[in-house]
C-alpha positions in Angstrom: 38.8 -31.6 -77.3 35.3 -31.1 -75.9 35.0 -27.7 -75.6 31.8 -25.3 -74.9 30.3 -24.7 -78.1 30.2 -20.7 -79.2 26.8 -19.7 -80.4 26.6 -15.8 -80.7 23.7 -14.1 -81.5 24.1 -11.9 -84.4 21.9 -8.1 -84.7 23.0 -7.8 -88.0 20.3 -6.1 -89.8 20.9 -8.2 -93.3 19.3 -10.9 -94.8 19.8 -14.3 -93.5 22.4 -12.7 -91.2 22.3 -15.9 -89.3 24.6 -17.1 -91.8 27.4 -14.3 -91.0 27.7 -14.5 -86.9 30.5 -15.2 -86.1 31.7 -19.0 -84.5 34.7 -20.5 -83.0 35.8 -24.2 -83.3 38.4 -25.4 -81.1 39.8 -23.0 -78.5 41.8 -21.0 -81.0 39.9 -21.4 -84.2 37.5 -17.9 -84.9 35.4 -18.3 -87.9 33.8 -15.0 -89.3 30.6 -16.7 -90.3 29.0 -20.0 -90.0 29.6 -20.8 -94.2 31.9 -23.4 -94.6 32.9 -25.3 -98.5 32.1 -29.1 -98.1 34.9 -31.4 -99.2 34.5 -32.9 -102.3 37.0 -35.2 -104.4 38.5 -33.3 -107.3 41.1 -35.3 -108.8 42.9 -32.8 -110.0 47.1 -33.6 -108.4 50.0 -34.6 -109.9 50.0 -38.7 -110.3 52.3 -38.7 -107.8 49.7 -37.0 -105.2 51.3 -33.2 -105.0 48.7 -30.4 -104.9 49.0 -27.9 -107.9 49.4 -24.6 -108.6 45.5 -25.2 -110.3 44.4 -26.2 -106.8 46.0 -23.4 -105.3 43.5 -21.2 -107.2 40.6 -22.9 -106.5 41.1 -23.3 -102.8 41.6 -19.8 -102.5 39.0 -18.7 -104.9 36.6 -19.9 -101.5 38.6 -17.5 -99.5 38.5 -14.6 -101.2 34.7 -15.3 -102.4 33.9 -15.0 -98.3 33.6 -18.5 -96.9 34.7 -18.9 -93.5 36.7 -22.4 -93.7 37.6 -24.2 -96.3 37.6 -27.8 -95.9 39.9 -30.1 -98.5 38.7 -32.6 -100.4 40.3 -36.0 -99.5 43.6 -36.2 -98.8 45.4 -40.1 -98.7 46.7 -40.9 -96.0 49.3 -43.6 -96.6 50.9 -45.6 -99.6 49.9 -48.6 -98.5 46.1 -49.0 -99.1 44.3 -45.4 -98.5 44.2 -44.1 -101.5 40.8 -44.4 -103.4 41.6 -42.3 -106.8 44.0 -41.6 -109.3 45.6 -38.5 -109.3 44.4 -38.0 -105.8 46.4 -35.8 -103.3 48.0 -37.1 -100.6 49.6 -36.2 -97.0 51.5 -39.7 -97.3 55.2 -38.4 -97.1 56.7 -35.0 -96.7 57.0 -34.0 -100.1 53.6 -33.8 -100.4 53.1 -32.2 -97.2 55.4 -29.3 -98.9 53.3 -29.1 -101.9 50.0 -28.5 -100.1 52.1 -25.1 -98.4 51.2 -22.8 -101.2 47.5 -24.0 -100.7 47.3 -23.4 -97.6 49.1 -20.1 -98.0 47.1 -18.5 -100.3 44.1 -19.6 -98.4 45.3 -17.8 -95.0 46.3 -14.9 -97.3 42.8 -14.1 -98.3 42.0 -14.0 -94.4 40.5 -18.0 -94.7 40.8 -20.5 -93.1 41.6 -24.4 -94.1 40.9 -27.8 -92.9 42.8 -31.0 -94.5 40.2 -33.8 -95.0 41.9 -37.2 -94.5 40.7 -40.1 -96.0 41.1 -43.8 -96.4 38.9 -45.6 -99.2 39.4 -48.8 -97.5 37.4 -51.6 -100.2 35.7 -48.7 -102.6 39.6 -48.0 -103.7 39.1 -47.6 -107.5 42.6 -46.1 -108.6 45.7 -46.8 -106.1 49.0 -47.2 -107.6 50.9 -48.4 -104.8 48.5 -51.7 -104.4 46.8 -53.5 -106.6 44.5 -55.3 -104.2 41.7 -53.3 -102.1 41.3 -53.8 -98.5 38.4 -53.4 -96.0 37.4 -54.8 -92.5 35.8 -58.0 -94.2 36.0 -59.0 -98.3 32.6 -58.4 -98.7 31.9 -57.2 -102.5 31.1 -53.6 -102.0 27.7 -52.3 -103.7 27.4 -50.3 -106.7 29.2 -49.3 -109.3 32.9 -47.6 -109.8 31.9 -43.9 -110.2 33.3 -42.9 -113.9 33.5 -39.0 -113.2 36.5 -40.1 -110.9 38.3 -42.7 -113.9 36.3 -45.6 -112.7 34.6 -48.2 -114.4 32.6 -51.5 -113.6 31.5 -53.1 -110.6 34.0 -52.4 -107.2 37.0 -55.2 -106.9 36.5 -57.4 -104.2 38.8 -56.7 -101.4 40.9 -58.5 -98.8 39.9 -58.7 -95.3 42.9 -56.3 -93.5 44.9 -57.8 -91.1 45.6 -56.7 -87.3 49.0 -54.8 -89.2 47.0 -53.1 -92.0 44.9 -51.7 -88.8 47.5 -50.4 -87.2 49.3 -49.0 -90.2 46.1 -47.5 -91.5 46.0 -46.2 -87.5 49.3 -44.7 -88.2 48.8 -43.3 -91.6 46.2 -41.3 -90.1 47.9 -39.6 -87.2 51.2 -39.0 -89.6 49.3 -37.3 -92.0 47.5 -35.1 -89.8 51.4 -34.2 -88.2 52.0 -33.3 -91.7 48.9 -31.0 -92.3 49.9 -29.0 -88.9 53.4 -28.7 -90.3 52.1 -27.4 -93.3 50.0 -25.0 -91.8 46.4 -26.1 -92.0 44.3 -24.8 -89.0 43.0 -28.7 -88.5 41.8 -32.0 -89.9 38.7 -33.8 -90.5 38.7 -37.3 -90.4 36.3 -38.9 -92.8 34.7 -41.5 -91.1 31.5 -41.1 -93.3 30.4 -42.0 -97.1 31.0 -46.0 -97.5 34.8 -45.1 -97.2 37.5 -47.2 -94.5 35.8 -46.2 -91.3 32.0 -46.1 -92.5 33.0 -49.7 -93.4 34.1 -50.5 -90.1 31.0 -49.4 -89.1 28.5 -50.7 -90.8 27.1 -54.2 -90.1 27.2 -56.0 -93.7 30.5 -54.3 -94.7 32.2 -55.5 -91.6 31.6 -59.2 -90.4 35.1 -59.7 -88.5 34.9 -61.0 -85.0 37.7 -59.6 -83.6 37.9 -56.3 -81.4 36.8 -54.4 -84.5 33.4 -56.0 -85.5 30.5 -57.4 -83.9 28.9 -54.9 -81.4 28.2 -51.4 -82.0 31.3 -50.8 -80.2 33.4 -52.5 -81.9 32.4 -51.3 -84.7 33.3 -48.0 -83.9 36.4 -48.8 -82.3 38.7 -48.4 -85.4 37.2 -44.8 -85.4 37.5 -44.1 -81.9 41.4 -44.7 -82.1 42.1 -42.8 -85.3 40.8 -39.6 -83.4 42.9 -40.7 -80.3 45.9 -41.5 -83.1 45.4 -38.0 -84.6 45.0 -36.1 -81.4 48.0 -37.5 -79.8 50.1 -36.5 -83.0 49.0 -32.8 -83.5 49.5 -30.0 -80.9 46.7 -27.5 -79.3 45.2 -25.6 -80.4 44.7 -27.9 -83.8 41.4 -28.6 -84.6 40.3 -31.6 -84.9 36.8 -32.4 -86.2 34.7 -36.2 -87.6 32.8 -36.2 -90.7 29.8 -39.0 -90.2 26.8 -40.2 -92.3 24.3 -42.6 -93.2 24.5 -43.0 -97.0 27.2 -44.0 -99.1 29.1 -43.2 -102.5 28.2 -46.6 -103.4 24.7 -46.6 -101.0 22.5 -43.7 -101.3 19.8 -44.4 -99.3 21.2 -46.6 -96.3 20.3 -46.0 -92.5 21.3 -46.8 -89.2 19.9 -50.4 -89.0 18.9 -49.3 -85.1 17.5 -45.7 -86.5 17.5 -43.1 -84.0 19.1 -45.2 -81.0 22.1 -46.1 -82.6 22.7 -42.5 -83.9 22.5 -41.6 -80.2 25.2 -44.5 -79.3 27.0 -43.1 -82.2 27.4 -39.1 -81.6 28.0 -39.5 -77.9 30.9 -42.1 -78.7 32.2 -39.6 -81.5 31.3 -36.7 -78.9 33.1 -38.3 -76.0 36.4 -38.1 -77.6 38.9 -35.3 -78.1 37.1 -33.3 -81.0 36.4 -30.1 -82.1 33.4 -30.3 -84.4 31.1 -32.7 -85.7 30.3 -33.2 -89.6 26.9 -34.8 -90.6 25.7 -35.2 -94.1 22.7 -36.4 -96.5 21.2 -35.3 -99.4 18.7 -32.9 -98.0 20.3 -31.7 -94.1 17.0 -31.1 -93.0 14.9 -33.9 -93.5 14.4 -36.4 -90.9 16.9 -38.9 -90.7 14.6 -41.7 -89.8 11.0 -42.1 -91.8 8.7 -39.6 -92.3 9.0 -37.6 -89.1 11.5 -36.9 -86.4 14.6 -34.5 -86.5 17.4 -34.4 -88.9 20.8 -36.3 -88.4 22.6 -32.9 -87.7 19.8 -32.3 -85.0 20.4 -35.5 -83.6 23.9 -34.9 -83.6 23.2 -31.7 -81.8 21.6 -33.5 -78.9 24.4 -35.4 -78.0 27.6 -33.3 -78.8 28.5 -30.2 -77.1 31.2 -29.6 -79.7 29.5 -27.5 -82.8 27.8 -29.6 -85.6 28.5 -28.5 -89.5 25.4 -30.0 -91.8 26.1 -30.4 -94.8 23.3 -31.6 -97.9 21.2 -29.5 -100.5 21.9 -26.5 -98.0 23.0 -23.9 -101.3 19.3 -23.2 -100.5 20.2 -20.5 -97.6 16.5 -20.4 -96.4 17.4 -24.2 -95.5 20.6 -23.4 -94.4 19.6 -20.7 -92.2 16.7 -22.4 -90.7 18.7 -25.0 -89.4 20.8 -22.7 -87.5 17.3 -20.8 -86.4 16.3 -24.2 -85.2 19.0 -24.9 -83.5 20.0 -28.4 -85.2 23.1 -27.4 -86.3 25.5 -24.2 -85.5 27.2 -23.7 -89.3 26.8 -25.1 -92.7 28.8 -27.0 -95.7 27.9 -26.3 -99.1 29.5 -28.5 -102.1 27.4 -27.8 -105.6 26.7 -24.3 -104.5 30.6 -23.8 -103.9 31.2 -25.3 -106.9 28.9 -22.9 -108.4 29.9 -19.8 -107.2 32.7 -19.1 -105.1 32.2 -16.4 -104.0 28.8 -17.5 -103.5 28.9 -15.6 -99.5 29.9 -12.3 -101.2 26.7 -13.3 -103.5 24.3 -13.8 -100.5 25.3 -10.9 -98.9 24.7 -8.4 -101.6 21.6 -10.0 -102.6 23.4 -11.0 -106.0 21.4 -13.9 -107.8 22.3 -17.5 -107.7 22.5 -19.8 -110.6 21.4 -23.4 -110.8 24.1 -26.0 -110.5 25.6 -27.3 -113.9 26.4 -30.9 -113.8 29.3 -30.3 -117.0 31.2 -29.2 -114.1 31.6 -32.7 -113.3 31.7 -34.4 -116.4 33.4 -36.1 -117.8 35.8 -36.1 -115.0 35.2 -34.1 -112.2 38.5 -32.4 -112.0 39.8 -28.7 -112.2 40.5 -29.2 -116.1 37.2 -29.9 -117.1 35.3 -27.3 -114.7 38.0 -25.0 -116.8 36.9 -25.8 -120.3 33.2 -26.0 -119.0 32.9 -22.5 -118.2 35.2 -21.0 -121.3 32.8 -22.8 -123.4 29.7 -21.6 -121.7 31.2 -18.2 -122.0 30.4 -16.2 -125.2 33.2 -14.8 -126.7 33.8 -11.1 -127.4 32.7 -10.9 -131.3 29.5 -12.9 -129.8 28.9 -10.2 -127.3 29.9 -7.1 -129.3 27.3 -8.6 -132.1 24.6 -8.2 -129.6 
């Protein structure tokens, strides 16, 4: 729900203490600092969707390395046609609601806290087993290319317009599976609504020409959105948070915008801030450029302007003199960081002690840019103890 947004000011005499004031999300939800890991896909569960004991580690890795939330990568959300990756967890059916406890507990155990990201791929579905067919708001071929580090390969399928059923059972699949993350204890759920995935494809004008409720207007193109928050809210308790993930580009579309630049990213963030959520998630590659052109604010500033619920930037922001000057400047009250994350953990615990912080390695992706490989990719980089004893 819309509540006032918390925005201490910290006195602590460290570097980039900005960072470390304190926030809360929500009514209930107290983060110690304003560092959060971004979601990002690491196809790393069983086939069958069940989070691992591998998973387990590296969610609470982030804990224990000083993040204040945690947020999942994305979770499926039905086994009808959600899912977007193979071996790609899910929150589909209670079984793998029970696998994502240990998770969860391990997290909370290191004093963190967790957010389930839930996701529907809609048409850039590249590895579903229980469909064989894509669906989107329109079949419109999608742009791009299947992205190999996630088993894909060659150009996007072309998907089948979803009827006014698949709607309501995507609807559905969405508020069931954030029942399921309460009962498995997260502290909330983001809904992915950015990144070229289901809802992003809803709204965006070429991806969606239906002309039905859904499509058409601004409005309507947001409307699928709109009632997977209500969905979601009505099928979790207070004090769950609740929070929106939102943003321009696309897996499959780097560089799109808004078509009406900054006045439809007003209409946008007070729709998304008129509803029952607790925080705002904007992303693109670099948080702090303008999000329109060569001048102008960013998309988290915008966001800022026309939320009163807090807004977590996300994009290049392992740079904490960016990071923290966005929170100086007031566009956006905490920050997401994926390829820093990825790079070190504990990469708070690094910041504070004024510990140095490499450069990201892309072989933590590739190949595949699961748990495995990231494994191997550091044992290899290692050198081994005859290595070091040599000198």
């Amino acid at each position: 729900m819309n509540t006032p947004v918390d925005r201490p000011v910290s006195n602590t005499p460290t570097a980039h203490a900005g960072l470390f004031a304190p926030l809360r999300v929500g009514t209930a939800l107290s983060l110690p600092n304003r560092l959060v890991v971004a979601p990002m896909t690491r196809v790393s569960a069983t086939a069958d969707g069940h989070a691992t004991t591998l998973m387990a580690d590296y969610y609470e890795a982030f804990a224990a390395g000083g993040f204040g939330l945690v947020i999942t990568e994305g979770i499926y959300t039905d086994k009808a046609y959600a899912q977007g990756y193979l071996f790609q967890p899910g929150l589909a059916d209670d079984a793998q609601r029970d696998a994502w406890r240990a998770v969860v507990d391990r997290v909370h155990g290191q004093g963190g806290r967790i957010v389930a990201q839930l996701m529907h791929a809609g048409a850039l579905s590249q590895g579903n087993p229980y469909r064989d067919t894509a669906k989107g708001p329109s079949a419109v071929q999608p742009r791009g290319q299947q992205m190999a580090f996630y088993r894909g390969e060659g150009p996007y399928r072309m998907p089948a317009a979803m009827s006014a059923d698949d709607i309501a059972e995507a609807i559905d699949g969405f508020a069931q599976a954030a029942r399921r993350a309460q009962e498995a204890g997260f502290d909330g759920v983001e809904i992915h609504g950015a990144n070229g995935y289901l809802l992003d494809q809803f709204l965006t004008a070429h991806t969606n020409v239906r002309d039905d409720r859904y499509g058409g207007s601004l409005d309507k193109r947001l409307r699928l959105t709109v009632d997977v928050i209500q969905a979601v809210r009505q099928a979790t308790s207070a004090p769950f948070v609740v929070g929106v993930r939102a943003s321009q580009g696309k897996v499959n579309d780097f560089t799109h915008k808004w078509e009406g630049g900054e006045a439809d990213a007003a209409h946008i963030f007070r729709t998304l801030g008129a509803q029952p959520i607790d925080y705002l998630h904007t992303t693109e590659f670099e948080a702090w450029r303008p999000a329109f052109g060569e001048h102008g604010a960013s998309l988290a500033a915008l966001a800022r302007q026309h939320v009163s619920v807090p807004v977590l930037a996300n994009g290049s922001l392992h740079d904490a003199t960016q990071a923290e000057g966005m929170l100086a400047r007031q566009e956006a009250d905490f920050v997401s960081l994926g390829r820093g994350a990825l790079t070190h953990a504990d990469w708070p615990a690094r910041l504070r002690a004024g510990a140095a912080h490499e450069t990201f390695d892309r072989g933590l992706l590739a190949p595949i840019a699961d748990l495995a490989n990231a494994i191997r990719h550091r044992a290899q980089r290692q050198p081994s103890v005859a290595d070091a004893a040599a000198g």
